[in-house]
MIGU-613246 format. One record per residue (C-alpha): residue number from 1; y negated, z negated, x. Coordinates in steps of 0.05 Angstrom, whole numbers, always signed. Layout:
> NUM, Y, Z, X
...
This chain:
> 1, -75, -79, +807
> 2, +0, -50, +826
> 3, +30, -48, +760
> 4, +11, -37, +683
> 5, +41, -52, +608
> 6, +20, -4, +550
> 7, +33, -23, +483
> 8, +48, +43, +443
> 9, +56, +115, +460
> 10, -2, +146, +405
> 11, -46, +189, +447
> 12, -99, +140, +471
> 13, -32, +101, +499
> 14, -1, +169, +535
> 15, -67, +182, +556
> 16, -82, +120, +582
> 17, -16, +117, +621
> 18, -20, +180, +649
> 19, -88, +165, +683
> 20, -62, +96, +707
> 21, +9, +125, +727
> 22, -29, +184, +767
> 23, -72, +131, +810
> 24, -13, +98, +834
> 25, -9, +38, +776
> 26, +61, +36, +764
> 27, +59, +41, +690
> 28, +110, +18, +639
> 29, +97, +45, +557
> 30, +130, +1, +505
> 31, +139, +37, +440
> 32, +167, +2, +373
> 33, +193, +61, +350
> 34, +248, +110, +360
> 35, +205, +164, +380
> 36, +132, +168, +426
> 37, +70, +188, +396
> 38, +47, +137, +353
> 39, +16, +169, +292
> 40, +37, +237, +318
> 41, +114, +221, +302
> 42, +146, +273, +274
> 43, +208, +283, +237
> 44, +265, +347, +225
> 45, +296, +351, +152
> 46, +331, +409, +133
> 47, +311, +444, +183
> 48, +238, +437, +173
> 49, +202, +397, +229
> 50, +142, +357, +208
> 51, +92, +328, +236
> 52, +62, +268, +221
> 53, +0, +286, +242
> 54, -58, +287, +280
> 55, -46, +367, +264
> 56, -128, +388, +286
> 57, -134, +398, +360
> 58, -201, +397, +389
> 59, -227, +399, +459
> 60, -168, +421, +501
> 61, -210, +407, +562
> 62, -201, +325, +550
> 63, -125, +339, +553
> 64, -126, +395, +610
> 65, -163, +333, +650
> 66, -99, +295, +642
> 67, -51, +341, +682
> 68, -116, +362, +726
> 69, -100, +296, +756
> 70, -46, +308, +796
> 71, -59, +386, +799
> 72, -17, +406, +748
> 73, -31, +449, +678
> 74, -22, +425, +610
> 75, +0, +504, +604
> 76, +56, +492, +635
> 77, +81, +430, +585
> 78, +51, +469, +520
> 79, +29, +517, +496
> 80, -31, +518, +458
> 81, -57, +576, +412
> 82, -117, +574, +372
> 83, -133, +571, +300
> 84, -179, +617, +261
> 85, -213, +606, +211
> 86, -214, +529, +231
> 87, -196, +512, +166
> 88, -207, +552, +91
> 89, -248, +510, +53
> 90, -233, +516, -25
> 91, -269, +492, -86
> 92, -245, +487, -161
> 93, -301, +539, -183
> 94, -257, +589, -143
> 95, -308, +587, -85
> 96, -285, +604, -18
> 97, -305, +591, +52
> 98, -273, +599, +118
> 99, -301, +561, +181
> 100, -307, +591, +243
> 101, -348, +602, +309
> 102, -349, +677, +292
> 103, -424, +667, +283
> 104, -433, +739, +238
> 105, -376, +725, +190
> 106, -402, +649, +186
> 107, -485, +672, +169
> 108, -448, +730, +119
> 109, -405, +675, +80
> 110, -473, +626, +86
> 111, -521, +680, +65
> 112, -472, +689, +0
> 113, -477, +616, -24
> 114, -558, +609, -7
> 115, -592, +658, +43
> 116, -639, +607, +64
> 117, -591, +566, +92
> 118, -580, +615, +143
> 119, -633, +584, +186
> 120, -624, +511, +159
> 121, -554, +507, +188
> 122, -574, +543, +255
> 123, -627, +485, +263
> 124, -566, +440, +241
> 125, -526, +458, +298
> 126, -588, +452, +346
> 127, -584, +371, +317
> 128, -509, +379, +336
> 129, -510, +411, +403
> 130, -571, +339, +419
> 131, -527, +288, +390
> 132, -457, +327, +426
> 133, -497, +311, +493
> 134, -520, +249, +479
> 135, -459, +213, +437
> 136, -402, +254, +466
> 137, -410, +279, +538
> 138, -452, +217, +563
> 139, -424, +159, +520
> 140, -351, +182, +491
> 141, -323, +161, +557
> 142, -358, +98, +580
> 143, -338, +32, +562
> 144, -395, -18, +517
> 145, -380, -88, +547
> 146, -449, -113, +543
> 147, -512, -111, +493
> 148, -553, -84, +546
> 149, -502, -26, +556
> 150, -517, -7, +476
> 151, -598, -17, +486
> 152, -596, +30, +553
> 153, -559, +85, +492
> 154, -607, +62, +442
> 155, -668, +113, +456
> 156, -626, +169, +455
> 157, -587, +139, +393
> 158, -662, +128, +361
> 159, -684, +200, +371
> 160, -626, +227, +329
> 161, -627, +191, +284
> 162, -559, +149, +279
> 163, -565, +104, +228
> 164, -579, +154, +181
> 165, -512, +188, +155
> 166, -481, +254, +173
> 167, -491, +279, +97
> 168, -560, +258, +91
> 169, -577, +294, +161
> 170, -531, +362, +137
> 171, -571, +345, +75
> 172, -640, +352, +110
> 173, -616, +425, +139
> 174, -582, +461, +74
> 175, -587, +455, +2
> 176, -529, +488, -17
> 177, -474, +439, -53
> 178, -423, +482, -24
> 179, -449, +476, +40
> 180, -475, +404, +43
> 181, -393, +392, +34
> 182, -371, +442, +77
> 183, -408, +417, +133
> 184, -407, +334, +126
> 185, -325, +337, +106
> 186, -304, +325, +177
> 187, -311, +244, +182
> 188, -257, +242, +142
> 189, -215, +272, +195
> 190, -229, +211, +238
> 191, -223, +154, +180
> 192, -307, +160, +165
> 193, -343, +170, +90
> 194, -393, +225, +100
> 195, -447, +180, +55
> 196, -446, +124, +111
> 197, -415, +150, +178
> 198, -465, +144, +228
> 199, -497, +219, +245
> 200, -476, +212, +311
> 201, -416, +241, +284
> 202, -446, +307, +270
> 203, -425, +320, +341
> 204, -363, +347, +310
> 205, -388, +411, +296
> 206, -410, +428, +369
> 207, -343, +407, +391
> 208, -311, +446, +351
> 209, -352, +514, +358
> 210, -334, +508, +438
> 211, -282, +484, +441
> 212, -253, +520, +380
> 213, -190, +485, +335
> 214, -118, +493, +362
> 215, -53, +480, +353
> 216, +12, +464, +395
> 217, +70, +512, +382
> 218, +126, +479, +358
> 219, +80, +423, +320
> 220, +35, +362, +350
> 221, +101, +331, +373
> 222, +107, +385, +423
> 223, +43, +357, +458
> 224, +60, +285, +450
> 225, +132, +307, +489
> 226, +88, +348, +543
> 227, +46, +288, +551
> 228, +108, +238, +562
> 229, +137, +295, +612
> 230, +84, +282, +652
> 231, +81, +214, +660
> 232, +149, +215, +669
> 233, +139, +267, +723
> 234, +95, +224, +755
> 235, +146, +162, +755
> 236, +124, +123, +694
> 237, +169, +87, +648
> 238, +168, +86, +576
> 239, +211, +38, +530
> 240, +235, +67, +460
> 241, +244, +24, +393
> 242, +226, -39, +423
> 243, +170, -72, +384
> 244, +132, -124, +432
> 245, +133, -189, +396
> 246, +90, -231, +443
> 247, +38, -219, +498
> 248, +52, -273, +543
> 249, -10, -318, +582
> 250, -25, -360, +638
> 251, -101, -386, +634
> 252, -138, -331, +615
> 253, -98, -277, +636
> 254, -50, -240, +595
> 255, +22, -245, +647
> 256, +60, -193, +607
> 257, +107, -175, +542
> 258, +167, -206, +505
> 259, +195, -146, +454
> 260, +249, -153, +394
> 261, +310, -143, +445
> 262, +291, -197, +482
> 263, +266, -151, +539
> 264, +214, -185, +571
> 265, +162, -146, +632
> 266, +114, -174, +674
> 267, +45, -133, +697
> 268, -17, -146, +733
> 269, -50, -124, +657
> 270, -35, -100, +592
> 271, -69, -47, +550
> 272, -53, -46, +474
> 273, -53, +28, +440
> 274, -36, -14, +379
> 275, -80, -43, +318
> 276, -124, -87, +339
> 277, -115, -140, +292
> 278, -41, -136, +299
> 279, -52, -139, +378
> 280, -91, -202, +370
> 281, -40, -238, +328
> 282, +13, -227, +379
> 283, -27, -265, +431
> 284, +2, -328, +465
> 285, -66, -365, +471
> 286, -135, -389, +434
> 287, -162, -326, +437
> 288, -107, -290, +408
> 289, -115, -323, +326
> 290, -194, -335, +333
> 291, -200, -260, +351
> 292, -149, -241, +294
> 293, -186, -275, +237
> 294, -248, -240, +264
> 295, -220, -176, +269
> 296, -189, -179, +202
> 297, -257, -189, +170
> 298, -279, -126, +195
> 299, -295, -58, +158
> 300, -230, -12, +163
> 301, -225, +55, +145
> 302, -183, +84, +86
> 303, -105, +104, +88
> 304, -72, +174, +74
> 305, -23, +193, +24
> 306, +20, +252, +67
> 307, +64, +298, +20
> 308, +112, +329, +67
> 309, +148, +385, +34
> 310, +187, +453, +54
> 311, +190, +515, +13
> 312, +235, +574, -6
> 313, +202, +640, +22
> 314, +137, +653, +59
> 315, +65, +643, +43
> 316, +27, +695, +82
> 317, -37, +683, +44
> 318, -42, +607, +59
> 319, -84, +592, +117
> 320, -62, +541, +170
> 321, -106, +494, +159
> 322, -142, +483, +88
> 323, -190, +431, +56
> 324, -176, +435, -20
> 325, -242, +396, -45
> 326, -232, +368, -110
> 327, -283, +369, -168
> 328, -322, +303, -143
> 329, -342, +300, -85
> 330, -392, +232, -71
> 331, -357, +204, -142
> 332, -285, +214, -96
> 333, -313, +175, -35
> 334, -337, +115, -70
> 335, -262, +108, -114
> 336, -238, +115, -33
> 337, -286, +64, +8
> 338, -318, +20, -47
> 339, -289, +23, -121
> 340, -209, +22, -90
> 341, -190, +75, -142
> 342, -138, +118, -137
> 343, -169, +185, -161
> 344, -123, +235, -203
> 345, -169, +288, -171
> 346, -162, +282, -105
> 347, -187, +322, -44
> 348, -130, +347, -7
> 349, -122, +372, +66
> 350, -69, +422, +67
> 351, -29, +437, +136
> 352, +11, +506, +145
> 353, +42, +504, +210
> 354, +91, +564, +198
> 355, +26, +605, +184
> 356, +24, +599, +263
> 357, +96, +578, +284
> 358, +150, +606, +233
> 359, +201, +564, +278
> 360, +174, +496, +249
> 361, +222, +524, +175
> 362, +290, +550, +172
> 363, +285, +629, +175
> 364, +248, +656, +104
> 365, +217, +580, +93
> 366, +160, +541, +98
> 367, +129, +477, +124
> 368, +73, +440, +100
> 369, +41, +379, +85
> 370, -12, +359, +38
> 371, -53, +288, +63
> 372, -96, +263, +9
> 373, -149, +209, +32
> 374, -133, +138, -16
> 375, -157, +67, -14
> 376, -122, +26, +38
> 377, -87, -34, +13
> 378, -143, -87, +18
> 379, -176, -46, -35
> 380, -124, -19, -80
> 381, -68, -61, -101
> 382, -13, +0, -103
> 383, +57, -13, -105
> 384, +67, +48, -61
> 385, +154, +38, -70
> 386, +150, +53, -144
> 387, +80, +88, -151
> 388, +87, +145, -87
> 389, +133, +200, -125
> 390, +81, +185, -183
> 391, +24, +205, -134
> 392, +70, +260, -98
> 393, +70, +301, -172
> 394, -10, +293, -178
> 395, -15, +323, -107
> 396, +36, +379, -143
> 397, -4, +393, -198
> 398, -62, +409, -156
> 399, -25, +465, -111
> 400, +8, +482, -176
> 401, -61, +498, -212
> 402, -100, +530, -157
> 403, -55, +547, -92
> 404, +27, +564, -103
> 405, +36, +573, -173
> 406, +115, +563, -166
> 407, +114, +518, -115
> 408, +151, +457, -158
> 409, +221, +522, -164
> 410, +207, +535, -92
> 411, +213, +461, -62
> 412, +275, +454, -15
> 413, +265, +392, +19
> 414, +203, +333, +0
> 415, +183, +270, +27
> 416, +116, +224, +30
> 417, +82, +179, +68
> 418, +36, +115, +36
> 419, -4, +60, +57
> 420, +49, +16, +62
> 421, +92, +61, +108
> 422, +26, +58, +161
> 423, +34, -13, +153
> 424, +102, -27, +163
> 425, +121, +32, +215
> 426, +52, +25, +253
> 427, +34, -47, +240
> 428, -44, -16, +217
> 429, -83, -72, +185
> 430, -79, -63, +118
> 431, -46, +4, +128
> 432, -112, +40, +154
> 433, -103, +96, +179
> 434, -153, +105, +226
> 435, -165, +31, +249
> 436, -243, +5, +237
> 437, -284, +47, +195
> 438, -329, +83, +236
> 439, -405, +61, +216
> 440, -460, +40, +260
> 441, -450, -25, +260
> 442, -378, -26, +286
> 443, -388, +36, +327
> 444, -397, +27, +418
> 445, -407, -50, +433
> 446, -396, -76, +364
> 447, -335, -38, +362
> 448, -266, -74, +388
> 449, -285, -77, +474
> 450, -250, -34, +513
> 451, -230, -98, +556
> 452, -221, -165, +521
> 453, -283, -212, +531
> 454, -241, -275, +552
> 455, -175, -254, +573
> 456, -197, -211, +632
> 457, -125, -162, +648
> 458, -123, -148, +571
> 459, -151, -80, +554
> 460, -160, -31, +487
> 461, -136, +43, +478
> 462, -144, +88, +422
> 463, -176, +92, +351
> 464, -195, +22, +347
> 465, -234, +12, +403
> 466, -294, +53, +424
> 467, -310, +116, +420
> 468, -261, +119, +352
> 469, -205, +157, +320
> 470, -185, +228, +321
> 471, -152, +261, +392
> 472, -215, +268, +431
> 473, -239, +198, +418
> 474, -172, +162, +429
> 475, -167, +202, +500
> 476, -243, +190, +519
> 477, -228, +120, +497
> 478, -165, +120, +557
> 479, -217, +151, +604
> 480, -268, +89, +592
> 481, -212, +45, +592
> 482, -178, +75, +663
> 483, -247, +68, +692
> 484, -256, -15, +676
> 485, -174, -20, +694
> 486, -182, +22, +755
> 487, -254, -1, +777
């Protein structure tokens, strides 16, 4: 293989790219839209920047690999600083709890909410730390092509556990409703409910505490644009607001791209970084509308509402990162992944970036954004045009009531983001927005194949293939996708 198409520039994509590019595969990236980084786009209003998110950086390691390539340092493209606490972790009932690796002033806050807990969630992370080894550091990276490749994981998979779910395992450890949230919440992050996500994804945790949570200065863009200096560096190509409107064929081999200009590039194989069903449907061959319909059947994981607004004046006391948990919690996740309601209490994630980086907000302002998890659009019939500034002032009221009292006096510049924006600017399947939902039975080999089964040049990238959403998975997913493309 001399030379490579990528279809999008999310971070499985860039990452993807970047591996190929730095082996010598002259790479091309073909982007629909106007800007690279996929669901990390980011936009500047009023002098606010925002980020579209993913704003949670874990393992830095996966992305310091990328520049390691070509001995180079991601330290030299961004910079990263970390975040502490993690996030702040709020409750209606006025409870408060900030998550950290700072073991003494996590067992204090514990011992508070149920002293025997203490030891419960130390044998907790011990469960983490097994399934960390077993689902992260020996499986995130390799490809699932065959059955057999998922029975060889199957013992270790057994012995944990992992088709139990990550609340019923945090469950099994602490007793504390507090805690049992506080410590189960993070498959959302990645698109999963906590009542069915395999416990596999408990590995989360042990991530986090060593790796710790970080941020980019200057927003998640800023890492996206070190990521395409790179490959640039390194003599790659990428193609801005082009959409690819056809994967051309010959046989069974994909032959290359046809986009919306008319621009049409040839490659010895193609890797989509785009949704999977959408991929499929853009296929020039039998395979292309037999593996659509099949794909579309599938599980998928819920869509975001994003409130992007900026503030008059500071907020010192707001952390960078906050989970605002609303009054239900299991009630909330079945209105998101079975019911299709769309709650008037939601949970809300709540993103500070000027906490860290005062330069994301005109001098004296703030930035923020407030993502509540909602149905996606196979579930709840929304008209998102007419209904979103109705949903923005119930995401208001909340930050009124418990958070920024004068918040709705203090707003300079507002804007959201719905299901039907992920659908139309990203092409996501019914406007997920985190691709297939991630449960057992559509997690490693029954999960989308990192290479196609039939058209043999035709690979997967990113949050819909395995190992799944969030920025570790999508770049462990290019690293088991380099290794099939490169092998």
């Amino acid at each position: 293989m001399k030379t490579a198409i990528v279809i999008g520039s999310g971070f499985g994509g860039l990452a993807l790219a970047i591996r190929l590019q730095s082996a010598g595969i002259q790479t091309t990236i073909v982007e629909a839209r106007d800007k690279p980084g996929g669901r990390a786009y980011y936009w500047e209003r009023d002098g606010h920047v925002f980020d579209g998110g993913p704003t949670v950086i874990t393992d830095p390691d996966c992305l310091k690999a990328l520049w390691k390539l070509s001995n180079q340092k991601l330290s030299d493209d961004v910079d990263l600083v970390p975040v502490d606490p993690f996030y702040a972790l709020d409750w209606p009932d006025g409870v408060r709890f900030d998550y950290t690796n700072d073991d003494q002033r996590l067992f204090t806050q514990i011992n508070k909410l149920n002293p025997d807990d203490v030891e419960g969630y130390k044998k907790f992370l011990d469960y983490s730390a097994g399934v960390f080894h077993e689902g992260y550091e020996k499986l995130g990276t390799k490809a699932f092509l065959s059955l057999g490749d998922m029975l060889k994981a199957a013992p270790s998979l057994a012995k944990y556990q992992a088709w139990r779910s990550v609340y019923s395992i945090v469950a099994q450890y602490v007793k504390e409703p507090h805690l049992r949230q506080a410590l189960s919440f993070h498959t959302l992050l990645v698109g999963g409910n906590p009542m069915t996500c395999s416990s596999v994804y408990a590995l989360i945790h042990k991530l986090e505490r060593d790796g710790g949570v970080w941020f980019a200065m200057g927003g998640t863009n800023r890492l996206i644009a070190g990521m395409v200096a790179l490959f640039e560096r390194l003599g790659g190509t990428i193609r801005l607001g082009d959409a690819v409107t056809k994967i051309e064929t010959a046989g069974d081999k994909v032959t290359g791209v046809t986009t919306a200009s008319g621009w049409t590039g040839t490659a010895d194989a193609i890797a989509s970084n785009g949704d999977v069903v959408a991929t499929y449907g853009l296929i020039d061959h039998p395979r292309g509308p037999k593996m659509h319909k099949k794909m579309a059947k599938k599980r998928f994981s819920p869509s975001l509402f994003v409130l992007h607004f900026g503030l008059e004046g500071t907020c010192p006391d707001v952390p960078h990162h906050m989970i605002m948990f609303g009054p239900r919690y299991k009630g909330l996740l079945k209105d998101i992944y079975n019911k299709g309601n769309l709650a008037t209490d939601p949970s809300l994630y709540l993103h500070h970036p000027t906490k860290t980086d005062p330069s994301m907000a005109p001098e004296g302002c703030s930035t923020f954004y407030a993502l509540a998890p909602v149905p996606h659009m196979g579930k709840a019939d929304v008209d998102w045009d007419k209904f979103g500034a109705e949903y923005a002032e119930v995401v208001y009221d909340t930050l009124e009531e418990r958070l920024i009292p004068d918040i709705r006096k203090r707003i300079r510049t507002q804007f959201h983001y719905t299901p039907k924006d992920f659908q139309t600017d990203l092409f996501a399947h019914l406007g997920s927005a985190f691709s297939l939902e991630p449960v057992l039975t559509q997690s490693a080999y029954f999960r989308t194949h990192n290479r196609d089964d039939k058209l043999s040049n035709l690979y997967f990238v990113g949050a819909g293939t395995h190992p799944g959403a969030g920025i570790p998975g999508v770049v462990g997913s290019a690293e088991a996708t380099a290794e099939l493309m490169l092998g």
